[in-house]
N, C-alpha and C positions, 0 to 999 in steps of 0.2 A: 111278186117282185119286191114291193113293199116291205113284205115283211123278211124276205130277203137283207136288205138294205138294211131294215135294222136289227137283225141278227149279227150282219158282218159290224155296225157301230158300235154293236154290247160287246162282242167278244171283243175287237181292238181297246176300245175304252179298260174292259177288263185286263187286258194284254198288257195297257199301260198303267195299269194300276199293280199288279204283280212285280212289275220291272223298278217299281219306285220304292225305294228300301228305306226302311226310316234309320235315323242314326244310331239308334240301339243295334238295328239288326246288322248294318254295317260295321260296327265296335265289336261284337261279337264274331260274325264272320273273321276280322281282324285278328281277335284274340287267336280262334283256332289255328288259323296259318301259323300265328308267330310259333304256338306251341308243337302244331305238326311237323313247321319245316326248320324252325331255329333253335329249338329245345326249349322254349321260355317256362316258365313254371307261371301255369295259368293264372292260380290266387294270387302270386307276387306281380305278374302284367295288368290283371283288372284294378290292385291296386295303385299301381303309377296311374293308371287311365282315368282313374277317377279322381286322381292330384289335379288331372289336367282343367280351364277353365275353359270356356266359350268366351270367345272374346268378340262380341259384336264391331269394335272400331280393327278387327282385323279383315274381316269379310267387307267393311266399307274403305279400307285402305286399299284390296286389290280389284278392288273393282274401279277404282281411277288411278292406273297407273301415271306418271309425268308425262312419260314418254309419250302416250297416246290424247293426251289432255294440252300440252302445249308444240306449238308451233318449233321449227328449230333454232329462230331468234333467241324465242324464251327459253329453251332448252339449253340452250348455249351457256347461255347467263348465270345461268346455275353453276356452272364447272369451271367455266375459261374467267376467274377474277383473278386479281393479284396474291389475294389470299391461298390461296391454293395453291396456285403456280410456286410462290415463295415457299410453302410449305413441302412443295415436294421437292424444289431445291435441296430443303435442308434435311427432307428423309435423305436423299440421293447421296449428300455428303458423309452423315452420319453412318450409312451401311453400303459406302462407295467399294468395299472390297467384298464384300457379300456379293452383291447386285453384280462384280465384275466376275468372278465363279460361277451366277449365275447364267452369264451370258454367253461365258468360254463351255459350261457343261452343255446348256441349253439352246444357245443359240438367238436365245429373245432379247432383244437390248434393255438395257436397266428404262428406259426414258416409260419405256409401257410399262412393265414390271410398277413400277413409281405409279404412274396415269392411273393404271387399274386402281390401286390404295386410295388414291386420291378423289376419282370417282366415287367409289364402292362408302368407303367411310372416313372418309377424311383424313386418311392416314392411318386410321387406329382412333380417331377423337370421339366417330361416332358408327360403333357397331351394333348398334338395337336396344331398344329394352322388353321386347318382348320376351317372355320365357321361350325358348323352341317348342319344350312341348305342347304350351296351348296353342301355338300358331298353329302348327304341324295337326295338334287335335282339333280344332277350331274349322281349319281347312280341311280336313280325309273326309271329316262326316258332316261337315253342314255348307258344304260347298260344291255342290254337284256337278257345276260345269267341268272343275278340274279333281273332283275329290278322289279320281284313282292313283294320279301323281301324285298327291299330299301324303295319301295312306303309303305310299310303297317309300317316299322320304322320311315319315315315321318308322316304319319299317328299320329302315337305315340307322335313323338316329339309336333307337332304342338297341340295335345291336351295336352299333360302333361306344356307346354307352359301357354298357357292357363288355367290349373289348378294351377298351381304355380305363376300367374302373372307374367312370363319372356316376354321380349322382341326378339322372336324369329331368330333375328338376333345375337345376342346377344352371346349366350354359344357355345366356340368351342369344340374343340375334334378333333378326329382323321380322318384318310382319307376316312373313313369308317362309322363316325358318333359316333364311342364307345367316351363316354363322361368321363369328371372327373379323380379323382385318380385312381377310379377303372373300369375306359373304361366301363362302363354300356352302355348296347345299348338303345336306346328310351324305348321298351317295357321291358326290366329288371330292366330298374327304377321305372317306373310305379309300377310292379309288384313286385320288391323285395329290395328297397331302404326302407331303416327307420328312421327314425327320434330316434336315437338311444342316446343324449342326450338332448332328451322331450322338445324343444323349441318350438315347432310347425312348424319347416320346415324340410326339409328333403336335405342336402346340399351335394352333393358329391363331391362337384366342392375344397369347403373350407376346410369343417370342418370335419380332422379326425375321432372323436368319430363316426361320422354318418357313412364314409367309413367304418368302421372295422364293425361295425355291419351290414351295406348293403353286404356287401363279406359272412360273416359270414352267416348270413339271405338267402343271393343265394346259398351257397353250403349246407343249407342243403331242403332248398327248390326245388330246380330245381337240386341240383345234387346228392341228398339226401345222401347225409356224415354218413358218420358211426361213431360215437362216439367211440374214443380209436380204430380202427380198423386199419390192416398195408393196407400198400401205393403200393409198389411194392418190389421185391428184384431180384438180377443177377440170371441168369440159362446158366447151363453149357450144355455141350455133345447136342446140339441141332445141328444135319445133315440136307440134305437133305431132308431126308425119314419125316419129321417134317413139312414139309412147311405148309401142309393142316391145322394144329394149326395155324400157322401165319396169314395164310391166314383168318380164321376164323373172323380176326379182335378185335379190342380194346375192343369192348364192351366184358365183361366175359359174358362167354359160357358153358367153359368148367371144368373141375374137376380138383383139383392139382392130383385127382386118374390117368385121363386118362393122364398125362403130367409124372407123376414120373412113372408108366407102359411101358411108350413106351421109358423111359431111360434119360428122360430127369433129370438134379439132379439142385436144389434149395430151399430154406428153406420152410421148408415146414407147417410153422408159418403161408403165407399168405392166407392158409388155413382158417383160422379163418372168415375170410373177406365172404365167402362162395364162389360162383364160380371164375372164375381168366381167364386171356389170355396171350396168347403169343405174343411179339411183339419184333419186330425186330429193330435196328437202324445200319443204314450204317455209318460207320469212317473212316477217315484215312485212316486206318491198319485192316478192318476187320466189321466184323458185331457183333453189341454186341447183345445179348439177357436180356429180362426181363419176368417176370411176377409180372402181374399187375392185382390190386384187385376194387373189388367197386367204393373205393376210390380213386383209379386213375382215375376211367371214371368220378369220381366227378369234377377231376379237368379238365377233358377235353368238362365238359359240360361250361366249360366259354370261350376254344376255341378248336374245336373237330381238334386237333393235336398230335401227340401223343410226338412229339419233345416240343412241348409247354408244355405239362402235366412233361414232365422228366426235364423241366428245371426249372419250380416251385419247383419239387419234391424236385432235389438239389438243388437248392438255399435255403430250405428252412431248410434239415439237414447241412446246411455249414452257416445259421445264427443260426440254434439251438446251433450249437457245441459250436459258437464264443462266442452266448451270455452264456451260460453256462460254459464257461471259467472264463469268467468274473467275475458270481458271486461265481467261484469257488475260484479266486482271492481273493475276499473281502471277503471270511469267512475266507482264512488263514492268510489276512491280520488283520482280528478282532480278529483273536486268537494270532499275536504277544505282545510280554509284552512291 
């Protein structure tokens, strides 16, 4: 039986040594796909591959996301200052006729369209300085938890590269590989970038008009947006006895029926949206509750957070309000004599 026992620990131990591919052997594997399934020419792909660097401060960057490292006080604080809010005012004004094409084609209001930029990189101020491809090389093979995701983003990049005539050293991004003003990842460019003032290219890097309608384009594509539908609103009297809703998670599940039944009280407008969830956020001073419709997980399908999705949400009613000030301003100013 003994030795039983350790015959089955040698061959699993073996089992898990087989299964553990060093990063050579995973680059190669790599190579062959590109060239079996995308045409690549082998010598010209190992040589971009070997452009790429290992970038050690990139494997310590995803390993403490924000999101998961602070509280939603401190998470807040990051995105809801004056500075930003002011700054997307004056994106908002500046591509006020763009953003309203966008809205009429798409359906998404400019206020998120804006929030998203604003979030993501400040407008356009700060879109990475990582290279893509060391991120993208950096993570496929020396990142195991996610290194099947990274390699099939590589994947992406190096052909959308290639289809766009870039120099695949060339375009940075973040630590992560999300590209442009609106961090698009390799395969959501591909799949949901547009060339939204008719030039023939599709620029995310430059030219606003094309961002607002690549945002636009992804939420309702991939996050499928609800035209006019609500976003989230505050809920009260939420105990204990409630967790199993919480728990349930972001995606809507559940009914505003079974949420106001079990005593839960919040508007009960986000109804409209049709199903809805409960979600919690840790502060300071306490835990806040929300319910959140459709249209929140819409926005969490650009990064599935739920910290992230509430700081779009307000940033994006705290440049509605501002801009809406404004031109509330200039009708009472147009009506003085």
């Amino acid at each position: 039986m003994k030795r039983f026992i350790l015959l089955l620990c040698c061959t699993l131990a073996l089992a898990g040594t087989v299964r553990a591919k060093t990063p050579d052997q995973l680059r190669n594997e790599f190579i062959n796909d590109m060239v079996k399934r995308h045409g690549f020419k082998r010598d010209d792909l190992t040589k971009t591959l070997h452009q790429a660097v290992t970038q050690k401060r990139i494997l310590e960057a995803i390993s403490r996301p924000a999101e998961k490292t602070l509280n939603w006080t401190e998470y807040r604080a990051i995105f809801l200052k004056p500075e930003r809010i002011h700054g997307g005012v004056d994106f908002w004004r500046q591509h006020a006729d763009t953003l309203a094409r966008a809205e009429k084609e798409y359906g998404v209001p400019p206020q998120i369209i804006v929030a998203i930029l604003g979030v993501e990189t400040r407008y356009g101020a700060f879109t990475g300085g990582h290279r893509v491809l060391d991120a993208l090389h950096t993570l496929g093979f020396h990142y195991p938890r996610r290194g099947e995701f990274f390699r099939e983003q590589l994947s992406h990049f190096l052909r959308f590269a290639k289809e766009e005539d870039i120099a695949p050293t060339m375009p940075t991004g973040s630590y992560a590989g999300a590209m442009g003003m609106p961090q698009f990842m390799p395969d959501s460019f591909r799949v949901y970038a547009v060339d939204f003032d008719g030039d023939g290219h599709r620029d995310i890097w430059e030219n606003p008009v094309d961002v607002i309608g690549s945002v636009a384009n992804y939420f309702v594509k991939k996050g499928n947006w609800k035209r006019g539908g609500p976003v989230t609103t505050p809920a009260s009297s939420v105990t204990g006895k409630h967790k199993a809703f919480v728990d349930a998670g972001a995606k809507p599940r559940l009914t505003a029926t079974q949420l106001s039944s079990a005593g839960i009280k919040f508007d009960d407008s986000i109804a409209t949206g049709g199903k809805v969830s409960l979600m919690d956020f840790k502060t300071d001073t306490g835990t806040e509750y929300w319910v959140g419709s459709n249209n929140f997980y819409s926005i969490m399908r650009y990064n599935p957070r739920t910290k992230y999705a509430m700081a779009v949400y307000q940033l994006s009613e705290a440049i509605l309000a501002e801009y809406q000030q404004g031109l509330d301003a200039q009708k009472t100013a147009g009506k003085q004599p």
